[in-house]
N, C-alpha and C positions, 0 to 999 in steps of 0.2 A: 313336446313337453312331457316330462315322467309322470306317471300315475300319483306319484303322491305329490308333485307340484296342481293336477289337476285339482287335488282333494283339498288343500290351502287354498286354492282360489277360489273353490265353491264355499269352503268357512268364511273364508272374508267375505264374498260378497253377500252370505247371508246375515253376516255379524254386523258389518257395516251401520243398517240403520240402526243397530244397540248402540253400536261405539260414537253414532253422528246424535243418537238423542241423549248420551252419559254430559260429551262434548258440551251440548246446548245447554246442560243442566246445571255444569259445571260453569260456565259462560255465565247465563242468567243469575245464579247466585251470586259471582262475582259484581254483576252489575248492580244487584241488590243491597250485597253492601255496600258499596256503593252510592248507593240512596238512602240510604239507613245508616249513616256513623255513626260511632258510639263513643265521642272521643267524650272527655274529663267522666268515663264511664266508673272510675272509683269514687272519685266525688258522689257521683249521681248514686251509686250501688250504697257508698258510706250513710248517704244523708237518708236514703229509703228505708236502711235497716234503723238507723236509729228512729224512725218514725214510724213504724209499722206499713210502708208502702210497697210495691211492686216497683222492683227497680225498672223492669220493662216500661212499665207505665210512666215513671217519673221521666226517661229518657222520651218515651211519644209527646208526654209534653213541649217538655223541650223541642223536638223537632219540629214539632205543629209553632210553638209559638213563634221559636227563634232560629227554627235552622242550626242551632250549636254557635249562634253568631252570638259571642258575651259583649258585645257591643252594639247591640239590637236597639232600636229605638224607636215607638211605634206614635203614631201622630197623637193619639190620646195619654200619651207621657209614662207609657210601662217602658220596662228597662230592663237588661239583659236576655239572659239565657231564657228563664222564666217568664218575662215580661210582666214584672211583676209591677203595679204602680208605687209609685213612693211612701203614697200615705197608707196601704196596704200592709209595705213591708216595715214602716215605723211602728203598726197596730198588731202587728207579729214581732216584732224585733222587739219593740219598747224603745224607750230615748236614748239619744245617742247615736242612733244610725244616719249619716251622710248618704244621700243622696248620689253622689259617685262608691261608695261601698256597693252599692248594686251591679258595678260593672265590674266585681269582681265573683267570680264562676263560682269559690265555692261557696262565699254569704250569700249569693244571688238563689242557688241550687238549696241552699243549706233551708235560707226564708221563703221560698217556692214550697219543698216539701212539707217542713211545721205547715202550712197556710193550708194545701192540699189535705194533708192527714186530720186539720182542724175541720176542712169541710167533709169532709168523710165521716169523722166522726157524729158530728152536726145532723148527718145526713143519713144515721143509721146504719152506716157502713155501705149506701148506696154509692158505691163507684162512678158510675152514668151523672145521680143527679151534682155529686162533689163536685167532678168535672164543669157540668155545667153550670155549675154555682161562679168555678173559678173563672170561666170567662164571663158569663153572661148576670152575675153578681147571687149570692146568696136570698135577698128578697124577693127579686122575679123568682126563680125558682122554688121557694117555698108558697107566690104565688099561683100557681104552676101546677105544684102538685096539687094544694090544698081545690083550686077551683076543678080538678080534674083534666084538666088542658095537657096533660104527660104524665106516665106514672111513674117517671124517675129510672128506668130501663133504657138499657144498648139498646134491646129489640122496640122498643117504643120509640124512639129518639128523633125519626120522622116527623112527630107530635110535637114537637118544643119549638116553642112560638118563633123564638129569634132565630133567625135564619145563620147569624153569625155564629149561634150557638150551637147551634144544631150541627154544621158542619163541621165546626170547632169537636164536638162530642163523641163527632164521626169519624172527623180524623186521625184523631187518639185513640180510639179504640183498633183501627185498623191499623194505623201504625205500631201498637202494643203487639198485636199480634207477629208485624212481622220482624221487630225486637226480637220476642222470646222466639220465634221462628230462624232465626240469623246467630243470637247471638245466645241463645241457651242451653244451647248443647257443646259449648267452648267450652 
């Protein structure tokens, strides 16, 4: 073998573990999105702007509640994308709203965000306690905070009574993360 074949084969084999961890890195993000879809993601982006929300955030909802499944259906009667419950999204929407109007993505996404940005606002702009208002109801939560029992924080969020909540609050915020991590530098 010639000298400069030997000198290629001493770059490769030192290059190798860069080019096998580039590989992996390249691999595992694909997996991630993967795990992470972003599909009716203009929906989701339209209905965020128009309420003052984080589209990242609106979309972890969605994944936590419903998987992107617009036909989601959860044994205590939430519905769609959002899971949103009926009598919920009649007290957002006002009269008029059908009960199957929910299993459509963008009323579903549209009454999900108003509901969201309402408890947000509600909630002092607390993001953490909003969320956990939307699964685990707005009452318990202001009970919550007011007895001391959670201060309405991600880094607190350990502290929130309802277990269902808690992970609920937990998931979405991790999932946000890796949203804006996957899909914000598009």
């Amino acid at each position: 073998m010639s000298a400069l074949g030997r000198l290629s084969l001493r770059r490769l084999r030192r290059l190798w573990p860069v080019v096998a961890l580039l590989a992996l890195f390249l691999l595992a993000r694909e997996v991630l999105f993967a795990l992470y879809p972003f599909p009716y993601r203009e929906t989701v982006e339209a209905a965020a702007t128009r309420h003052g929300l984080d589209p990242f955030l609106l979309a972890a909802v969605i994944r936590t509640e419903s998987r992107f499944r617009a036909e989601a259906r959860s044994p205590r009667g939430a519905v769609g994308l959002m899971q949103l419950l009926p009598e919920t999204a009649r007290e957002v929407a006002g009269p008029g709203l059908e009960a199957e109007d929910l299993l459509r993505p963008d009323v579903n996404v549209e009454l999900g965000a108003r509901y969201l940005a309402r408890l947000t606002a509600a909630f002092g702009g607390r993001t953490a306690a909003a969320l956990a208002a939307y699964n685990g109801g707005p009452a318990n939560v202001r009970a919550w905070l007011a007895g001391g029992l959670w201060d309405g924080t991600f880094e607190d969020a350990a502290r929130i009574p309802f277990s269902e909540t808690r992970r609920f609050v937990q998931r979405v915020a991790l999932a946000r993360r890796m949203y804006a991590w996957l899909y914000g530098r598009r």
